[in-house]
C-alpha positions in Angstrom: 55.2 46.8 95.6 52.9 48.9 93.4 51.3 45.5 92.5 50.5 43.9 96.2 49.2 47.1 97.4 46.8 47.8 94.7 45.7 43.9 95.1 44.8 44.9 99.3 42.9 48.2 97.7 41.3 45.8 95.5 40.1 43.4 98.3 39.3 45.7 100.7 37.4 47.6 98.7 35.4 44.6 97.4 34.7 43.4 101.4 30.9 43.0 102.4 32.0 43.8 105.7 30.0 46.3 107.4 32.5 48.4 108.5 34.5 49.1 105.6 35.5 53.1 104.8 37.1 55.3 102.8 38.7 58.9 103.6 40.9 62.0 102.5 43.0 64.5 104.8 45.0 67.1 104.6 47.8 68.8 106.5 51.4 69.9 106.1 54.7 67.7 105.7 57.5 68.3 108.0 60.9 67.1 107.1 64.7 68.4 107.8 66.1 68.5 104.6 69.5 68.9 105.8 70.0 72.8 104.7 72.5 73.9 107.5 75.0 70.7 106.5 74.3 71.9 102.9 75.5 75.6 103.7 78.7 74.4 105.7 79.6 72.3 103.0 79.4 75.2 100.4 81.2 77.3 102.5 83.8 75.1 102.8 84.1 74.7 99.0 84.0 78.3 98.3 86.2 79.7 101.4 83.4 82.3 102.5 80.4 82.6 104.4 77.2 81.6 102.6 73.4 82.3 103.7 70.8 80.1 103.7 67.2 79.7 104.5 64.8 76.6 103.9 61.1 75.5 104.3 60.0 73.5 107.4 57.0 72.2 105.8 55.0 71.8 103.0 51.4 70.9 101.8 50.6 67.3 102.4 47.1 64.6 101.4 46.8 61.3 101.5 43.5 59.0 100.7 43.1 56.3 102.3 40.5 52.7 102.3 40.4 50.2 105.1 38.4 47.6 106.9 37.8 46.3 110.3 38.9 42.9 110.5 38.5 41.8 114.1 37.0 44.2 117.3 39.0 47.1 117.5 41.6 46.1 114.8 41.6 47.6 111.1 43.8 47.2 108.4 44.3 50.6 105.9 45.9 51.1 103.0 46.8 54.6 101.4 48.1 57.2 99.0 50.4 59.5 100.4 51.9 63.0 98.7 53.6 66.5 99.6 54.6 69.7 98.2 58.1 71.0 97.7 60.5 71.5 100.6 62.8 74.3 99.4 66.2 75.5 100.5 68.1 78.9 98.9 71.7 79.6 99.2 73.5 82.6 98.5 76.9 83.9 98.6 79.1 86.8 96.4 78.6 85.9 92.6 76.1 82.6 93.3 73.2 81.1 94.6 72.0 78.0 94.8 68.7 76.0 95.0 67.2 72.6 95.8 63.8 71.6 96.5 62.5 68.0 97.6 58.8 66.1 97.5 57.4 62.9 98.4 54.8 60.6 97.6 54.1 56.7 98.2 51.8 54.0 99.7 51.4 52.6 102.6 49.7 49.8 104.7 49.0 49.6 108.3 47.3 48.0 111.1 45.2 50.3 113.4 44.1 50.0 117.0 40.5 51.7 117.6 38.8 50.9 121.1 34.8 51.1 120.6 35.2 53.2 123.7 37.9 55.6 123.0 38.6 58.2 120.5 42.1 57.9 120.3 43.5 55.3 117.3 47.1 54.4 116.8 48.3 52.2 113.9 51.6 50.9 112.5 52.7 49.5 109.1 54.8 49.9 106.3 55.2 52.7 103.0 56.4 52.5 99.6 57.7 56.3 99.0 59.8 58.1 96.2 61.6 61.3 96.3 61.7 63.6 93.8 64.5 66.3 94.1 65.7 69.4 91.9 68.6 71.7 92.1 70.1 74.6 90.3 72.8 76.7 90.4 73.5 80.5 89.5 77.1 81.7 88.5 77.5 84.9 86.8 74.0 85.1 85.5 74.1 81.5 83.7 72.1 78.8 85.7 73.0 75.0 85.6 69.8 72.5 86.7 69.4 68.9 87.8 67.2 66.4 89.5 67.3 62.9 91.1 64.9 60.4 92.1 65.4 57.9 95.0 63.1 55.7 96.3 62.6 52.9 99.0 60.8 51.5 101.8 60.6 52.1 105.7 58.1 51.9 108.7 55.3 53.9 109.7 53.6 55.1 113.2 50.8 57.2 114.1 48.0 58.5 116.3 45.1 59.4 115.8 41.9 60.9 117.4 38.4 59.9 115.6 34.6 61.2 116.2 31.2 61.1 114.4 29.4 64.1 113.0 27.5 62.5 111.0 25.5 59.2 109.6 28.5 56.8 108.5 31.1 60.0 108.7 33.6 60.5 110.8 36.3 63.2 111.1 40.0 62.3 111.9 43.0 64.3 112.7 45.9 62.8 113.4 49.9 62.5 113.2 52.3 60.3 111.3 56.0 59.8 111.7 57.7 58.0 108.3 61.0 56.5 108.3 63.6 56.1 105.5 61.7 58.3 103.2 62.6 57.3 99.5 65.0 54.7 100.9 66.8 57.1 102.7 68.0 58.2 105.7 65.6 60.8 106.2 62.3 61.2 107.8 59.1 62.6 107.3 56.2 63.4 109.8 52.7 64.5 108.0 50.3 66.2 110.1 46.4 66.5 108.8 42.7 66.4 109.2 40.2 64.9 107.1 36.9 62.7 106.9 36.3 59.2 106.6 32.8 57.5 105.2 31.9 54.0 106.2 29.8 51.4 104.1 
């Protein structure tokens, strides 16, 4: 997968084509990690009530290149990364901790009207989880980490205006499904710039 999308960087970064662009953003990463099941399932095991509390978000980027390959159609292809989503748990005598990232590629197709702002755009990602976990018993802590990874689909919308000579600024949304293979999702919400060539 690594391979075929660094092949479309490759040739759409090498296109003549006058509308060709590059761009960063940056926003936050939203994603339920699953902390209230997690705290049920603890307090099951130990036979008492244990408190939780968990991140909804977390830094996000993502740079992107793309083309346009017919009016109103372009085809994009990107980096994607986040921060840590963390979750604590705590009951008498132990706590508990786990914390999740992502990062991947992804491709897309993207709708832009020459006489609208407003983009949408669909496609495909590449992602991998990382997680970690530890937990605290009578002042001795036991760690460990796992990796999963995976593809699903992609959807988005966008709004897009110029502020200057071949440079744009975006904002936008995108919702990503399966993250790292999985049954989770992910929705990364930024703003950035673009610069055609």
């Amino acid at each position: 997968m690594k391979k075929k999308l660094a092949i479309v960087f490759s040739l759409i970064t090498s296109t003549s084509f006058a509308q060709s662009y590059v761009g960063i953003e940056g926003g936050l990463g939203f994603a339920d990690i699953g902390a209230k099941d997690t705290a049920q399932t603890l307090a099951n095991l130990a036979g008492q009530t244990v408190g939780y509390k968990y991140d909804r978000a977390t830094v996000a980027g993502r740079i992107y290149v793309g083309t346009a390959v017919a009016k109103d159609i372009r085809i994009e292809a990107g980096y994607f990364s986040t921060g840590n989503i963390d979750a604590t748990y705590s009951t008498a005598g132990a706590s508990a901790k786990e914390g999740y990232s992502v990062s991947g590629f992804e491709f897309s197709g993207i709708f832009k009207p020459e006489t609208s702002p407003f983009l949408f755009k669909a496609g495909f990602h590449s992602s991998k989880v990382n997680g970690s976990g530890s937990i605290s018993i009578g002042g001795t802590t036991y760690a460990a980490s796992t990796e999963s990874s995976g593809t699903g689909f992609l959807l988005g919308l966008g709004y897009e205006d110029k502020f200057g000579e071949d440079t744009y600024w975006q904002t936008g949304v995108t919702y990503y499904n399966k993250i790292g293979g999985s049954d989770q999702s992910a929705t990364l919400v930024g703003i950035g710039i673009l610069k055609r060539f």
